[in-house]
Residue, then its C-alpha position, 0 to 999 in steps of 0.5 A: x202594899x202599903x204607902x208606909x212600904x213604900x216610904x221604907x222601900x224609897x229611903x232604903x234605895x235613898x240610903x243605898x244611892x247615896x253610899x254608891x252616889x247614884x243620886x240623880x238615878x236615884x231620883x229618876x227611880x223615884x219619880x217612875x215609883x211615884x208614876x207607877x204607884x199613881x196608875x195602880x191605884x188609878x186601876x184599883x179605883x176603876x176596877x171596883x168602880x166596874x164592879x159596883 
């Protein structure tokens, strides 16, 4: 996926937490998000670092 998917993905759940006023699970989604999207690429770099 793209950062530009992930951007829609994160205001569609920001949209939807407001309306519902999960706020504060909102953020704590956001920030496993941001974890998980950092360790994907970190993988992606060491994976083709291997294959070079």
């Amino acid at each position: 996926m793209n950062n530009w998917l992930y951007t829609l993905y994160a205001l569609v759940l920001g949209v939807v937490a407001f309306f519902t006023g999960e706020i504060v699970t909102f953020i704590m989604l956001g920030l496993i998000l941001i974890a998980l999207i950092n360790i994907n690429n970190t993988l992606k770099k060491m994976v083709k670092k291997d294959e070079d």
